[in-house]
Backbone as ProteinMPNN parsed JSONL, in Angstrom:
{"seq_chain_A": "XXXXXXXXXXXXXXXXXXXXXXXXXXXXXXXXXXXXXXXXXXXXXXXXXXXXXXXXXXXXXXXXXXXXXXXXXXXXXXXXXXXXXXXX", "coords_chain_A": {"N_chain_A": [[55.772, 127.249, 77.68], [56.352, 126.009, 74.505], [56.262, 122.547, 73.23], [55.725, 121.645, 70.757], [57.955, 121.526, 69.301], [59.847, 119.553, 70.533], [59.323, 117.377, 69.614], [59.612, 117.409, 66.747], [60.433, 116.004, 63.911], [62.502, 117.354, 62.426], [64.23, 118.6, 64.631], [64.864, 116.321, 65.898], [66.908, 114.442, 65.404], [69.385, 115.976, 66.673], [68.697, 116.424, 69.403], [68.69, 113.648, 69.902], [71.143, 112.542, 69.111], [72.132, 114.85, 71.242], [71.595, 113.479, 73.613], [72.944, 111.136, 73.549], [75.506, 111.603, 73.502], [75.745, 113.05, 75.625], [75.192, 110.831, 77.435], [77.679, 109.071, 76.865], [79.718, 110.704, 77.111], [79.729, 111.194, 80.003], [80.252, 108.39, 80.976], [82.603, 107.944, 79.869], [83.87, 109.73, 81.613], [83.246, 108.441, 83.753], [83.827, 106.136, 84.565], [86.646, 105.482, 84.624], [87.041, 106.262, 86.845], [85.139, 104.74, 88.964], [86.257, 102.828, 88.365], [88.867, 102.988, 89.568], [88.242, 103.282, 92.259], [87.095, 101.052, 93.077], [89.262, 99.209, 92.723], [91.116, 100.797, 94.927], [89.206, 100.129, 96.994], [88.992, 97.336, 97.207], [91.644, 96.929, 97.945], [91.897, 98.453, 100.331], [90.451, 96.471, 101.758], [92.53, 94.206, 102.685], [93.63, 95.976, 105.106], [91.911, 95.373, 106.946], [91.301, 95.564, 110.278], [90.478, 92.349, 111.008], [91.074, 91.382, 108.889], [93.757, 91.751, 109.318], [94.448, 90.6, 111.672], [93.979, 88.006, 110.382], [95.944, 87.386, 108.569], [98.181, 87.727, 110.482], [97.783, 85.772, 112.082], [98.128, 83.611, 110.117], [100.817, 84.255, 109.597], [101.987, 83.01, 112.516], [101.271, 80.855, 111.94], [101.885, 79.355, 110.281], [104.354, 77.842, 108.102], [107.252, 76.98, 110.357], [109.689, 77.306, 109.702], [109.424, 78.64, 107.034], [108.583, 80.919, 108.143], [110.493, 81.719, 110.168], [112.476, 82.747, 108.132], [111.783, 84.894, 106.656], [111.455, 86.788, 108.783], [113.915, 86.652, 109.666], [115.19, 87.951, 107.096], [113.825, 90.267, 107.591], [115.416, 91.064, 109.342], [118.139, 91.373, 108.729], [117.178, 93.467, 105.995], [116.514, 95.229, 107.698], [118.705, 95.994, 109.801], [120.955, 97.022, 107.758], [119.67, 98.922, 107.184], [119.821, 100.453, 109.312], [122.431, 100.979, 109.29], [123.586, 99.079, 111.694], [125.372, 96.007, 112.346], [124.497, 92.755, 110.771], [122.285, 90.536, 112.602], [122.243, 87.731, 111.967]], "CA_chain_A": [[56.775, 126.775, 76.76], [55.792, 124.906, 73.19], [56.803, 121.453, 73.388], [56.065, 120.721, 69.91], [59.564, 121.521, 68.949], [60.688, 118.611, 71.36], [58.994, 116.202, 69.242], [59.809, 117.867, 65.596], [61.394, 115.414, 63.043], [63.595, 118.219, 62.173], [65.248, 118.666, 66.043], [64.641, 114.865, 67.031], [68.463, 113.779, 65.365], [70.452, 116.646, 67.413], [68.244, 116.176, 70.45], [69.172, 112.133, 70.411], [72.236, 112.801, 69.215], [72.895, 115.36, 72.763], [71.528, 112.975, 75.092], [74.052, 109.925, 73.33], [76.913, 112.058, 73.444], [76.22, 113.24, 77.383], [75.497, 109.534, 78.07], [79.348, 108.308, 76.39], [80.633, 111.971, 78.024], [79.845, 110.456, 81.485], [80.744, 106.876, 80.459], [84.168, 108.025, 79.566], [84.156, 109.96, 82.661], [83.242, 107.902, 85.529], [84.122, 104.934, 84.124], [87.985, 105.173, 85.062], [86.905, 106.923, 88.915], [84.846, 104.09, 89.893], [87.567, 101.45, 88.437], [90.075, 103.732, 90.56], [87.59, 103.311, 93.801], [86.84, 99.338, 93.425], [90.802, 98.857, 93.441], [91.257, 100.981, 96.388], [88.225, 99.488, 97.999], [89.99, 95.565, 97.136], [93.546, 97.177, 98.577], [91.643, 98.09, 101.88], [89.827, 95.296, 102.673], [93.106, 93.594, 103.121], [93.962, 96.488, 105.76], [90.584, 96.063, 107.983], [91.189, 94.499, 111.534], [90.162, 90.976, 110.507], [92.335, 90.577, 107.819], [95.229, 91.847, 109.544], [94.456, 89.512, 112.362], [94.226, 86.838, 109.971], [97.171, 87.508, 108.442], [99.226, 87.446, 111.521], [97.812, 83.874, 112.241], [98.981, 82.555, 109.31], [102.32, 83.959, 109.639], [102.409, 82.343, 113.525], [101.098, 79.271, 113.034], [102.447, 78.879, 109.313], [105.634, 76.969, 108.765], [108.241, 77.749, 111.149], [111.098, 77.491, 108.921], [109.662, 79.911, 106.148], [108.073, 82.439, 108.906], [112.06, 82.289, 110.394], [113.718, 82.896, 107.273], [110.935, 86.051, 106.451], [111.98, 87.554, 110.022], [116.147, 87.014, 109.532], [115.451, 88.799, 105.958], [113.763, 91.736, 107.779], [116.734, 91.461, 110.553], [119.247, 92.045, 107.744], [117.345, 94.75, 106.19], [116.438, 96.682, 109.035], [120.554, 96.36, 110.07], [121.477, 97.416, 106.569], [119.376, 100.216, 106.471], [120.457, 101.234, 110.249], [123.76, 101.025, 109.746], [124.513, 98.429, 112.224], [125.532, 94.496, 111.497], [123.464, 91.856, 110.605], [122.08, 89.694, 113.953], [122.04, 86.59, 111.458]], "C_chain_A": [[56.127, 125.805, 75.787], [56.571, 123.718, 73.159], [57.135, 120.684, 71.948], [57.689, 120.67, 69.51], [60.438, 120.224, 69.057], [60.556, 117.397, 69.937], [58.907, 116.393, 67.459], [60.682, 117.015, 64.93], [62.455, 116.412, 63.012], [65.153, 118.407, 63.281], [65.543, 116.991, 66.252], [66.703, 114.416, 66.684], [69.379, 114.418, 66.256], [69.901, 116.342, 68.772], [68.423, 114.315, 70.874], [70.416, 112.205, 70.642], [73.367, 113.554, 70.401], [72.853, 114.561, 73.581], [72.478, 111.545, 74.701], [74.853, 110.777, 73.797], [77.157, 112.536, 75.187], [76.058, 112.042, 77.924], [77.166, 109.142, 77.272], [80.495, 109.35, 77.063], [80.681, 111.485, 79.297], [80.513, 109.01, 81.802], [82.064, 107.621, 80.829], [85.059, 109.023, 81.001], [84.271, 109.695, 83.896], [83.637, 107.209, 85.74], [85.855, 104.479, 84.849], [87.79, 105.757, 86.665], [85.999, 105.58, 89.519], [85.605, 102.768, 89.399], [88.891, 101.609, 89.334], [89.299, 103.398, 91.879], [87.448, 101.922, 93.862], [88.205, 99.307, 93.525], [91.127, 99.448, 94.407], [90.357, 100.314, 97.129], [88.989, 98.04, 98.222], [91.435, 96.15, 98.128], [93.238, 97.752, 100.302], [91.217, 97.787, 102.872], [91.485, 94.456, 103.328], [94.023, 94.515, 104.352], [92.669, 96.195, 107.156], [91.262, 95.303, 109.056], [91.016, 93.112, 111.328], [91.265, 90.972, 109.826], [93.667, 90.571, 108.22], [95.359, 90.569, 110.326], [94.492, 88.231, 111.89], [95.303, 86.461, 109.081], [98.55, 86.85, 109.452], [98.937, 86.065, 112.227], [98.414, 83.475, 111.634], [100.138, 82.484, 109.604], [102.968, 82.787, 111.225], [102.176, 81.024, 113.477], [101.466, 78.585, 111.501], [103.662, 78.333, 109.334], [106.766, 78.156, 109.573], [109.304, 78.08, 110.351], [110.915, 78.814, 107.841], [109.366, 81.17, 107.31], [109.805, 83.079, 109.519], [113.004, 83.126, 109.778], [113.168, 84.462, 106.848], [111.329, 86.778, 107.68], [113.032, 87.552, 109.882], [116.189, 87.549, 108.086], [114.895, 90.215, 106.273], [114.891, 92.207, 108.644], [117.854, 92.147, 109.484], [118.976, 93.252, 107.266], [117.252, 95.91, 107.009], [118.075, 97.242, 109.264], [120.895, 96.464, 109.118], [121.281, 98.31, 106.559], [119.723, 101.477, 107.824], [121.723, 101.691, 110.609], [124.304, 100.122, 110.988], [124.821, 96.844, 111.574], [124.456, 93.317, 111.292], [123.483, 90.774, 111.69], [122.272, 88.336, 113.43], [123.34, 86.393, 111.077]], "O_chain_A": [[55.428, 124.88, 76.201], [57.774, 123.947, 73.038], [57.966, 119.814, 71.69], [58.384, 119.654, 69.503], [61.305, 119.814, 68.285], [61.483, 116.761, 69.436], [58.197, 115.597, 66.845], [61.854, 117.159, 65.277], [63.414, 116.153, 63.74], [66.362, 118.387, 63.05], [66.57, 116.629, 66.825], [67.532, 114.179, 67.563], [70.24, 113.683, 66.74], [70.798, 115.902, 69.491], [68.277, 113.874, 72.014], [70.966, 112.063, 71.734], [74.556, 113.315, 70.609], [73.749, 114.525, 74.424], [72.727, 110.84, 75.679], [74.897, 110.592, 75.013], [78.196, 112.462, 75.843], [76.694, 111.882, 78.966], [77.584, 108.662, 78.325], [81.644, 109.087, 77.416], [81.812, 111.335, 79.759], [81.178, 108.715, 82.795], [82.447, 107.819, 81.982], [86.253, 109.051, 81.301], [84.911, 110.2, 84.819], [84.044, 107.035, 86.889], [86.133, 103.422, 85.416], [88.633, 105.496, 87.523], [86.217, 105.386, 90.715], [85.518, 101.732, 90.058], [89.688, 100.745, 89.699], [90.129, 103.206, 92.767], [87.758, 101.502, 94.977], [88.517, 99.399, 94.712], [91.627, 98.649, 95.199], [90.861, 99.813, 98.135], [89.495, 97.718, 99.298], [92.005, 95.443, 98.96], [94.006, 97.584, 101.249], [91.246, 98.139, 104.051], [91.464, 94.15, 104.52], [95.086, 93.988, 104.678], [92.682, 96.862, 108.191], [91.852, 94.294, 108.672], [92.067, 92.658, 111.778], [92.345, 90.549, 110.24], [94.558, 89.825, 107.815], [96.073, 89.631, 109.971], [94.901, 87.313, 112.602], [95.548, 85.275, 108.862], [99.422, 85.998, 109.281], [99.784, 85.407, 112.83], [99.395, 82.868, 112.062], [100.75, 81.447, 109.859], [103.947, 82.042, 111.177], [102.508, 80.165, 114.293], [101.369, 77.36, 111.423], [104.219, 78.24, 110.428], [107.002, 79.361, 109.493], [109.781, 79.215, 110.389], [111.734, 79.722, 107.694], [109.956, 82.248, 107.24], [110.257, 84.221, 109.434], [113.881, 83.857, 110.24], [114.057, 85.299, 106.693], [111.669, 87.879, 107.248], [113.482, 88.696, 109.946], [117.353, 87.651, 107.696], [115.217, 91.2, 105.609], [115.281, 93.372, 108.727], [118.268, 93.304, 109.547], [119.713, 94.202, 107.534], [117.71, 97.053, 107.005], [118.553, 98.354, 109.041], [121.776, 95.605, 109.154], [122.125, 99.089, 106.115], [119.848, 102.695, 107.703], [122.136, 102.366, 111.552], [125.453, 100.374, 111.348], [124.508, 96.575, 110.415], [123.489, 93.341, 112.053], [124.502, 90.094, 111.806], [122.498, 87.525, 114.329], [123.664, 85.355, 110.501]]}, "name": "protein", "num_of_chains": 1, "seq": "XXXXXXXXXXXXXXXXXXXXXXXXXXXXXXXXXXXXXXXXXXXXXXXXXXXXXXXXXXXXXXXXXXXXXXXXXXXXXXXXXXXXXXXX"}
């Protein structure tokens, strides 16, 4: 295969010009899939074992009064959405 071609003033603008346009073609393509995968990745770190567990500390050993009032607002909806009365 003749190479000079590669290196021909004549080709060199369309031959820059392909390899810009497949670098901004990929850009514009990956660009929104790995901004879609870092926000799922962030949304399930706060699912791993640890976090849950540290989660459920806070809520037990956080104040009593708000952790109460967050449990008698799931009592209501749960009995709203079961159809029976509210325990509160």
């Amino acid at each position: 295969m003749d190479f000079s071609l590669l290196f021909d003033p004549e080709y060199l603008p369309i031959i820059a010009g392909t390899i810009i346009g497949f670098g901004l073609l990929a850009a514009l393509l990956l660009v929104p899939v790995y901004r879609f995968l870092e926000r799922e990745r962030k949304v399930a770190q706060k699912w791993t074992p640890d976090a849950l567990a540290e989660r459920l500390r806070e809520r037990r050993s956080g104040n009593g009064a708000e952790g109460d009032e967050e449990g008698e607002e799931t009592v209501r909806t749960n009995g709203a959405t079961n159809g029976s009365p509210s325990s509160v």
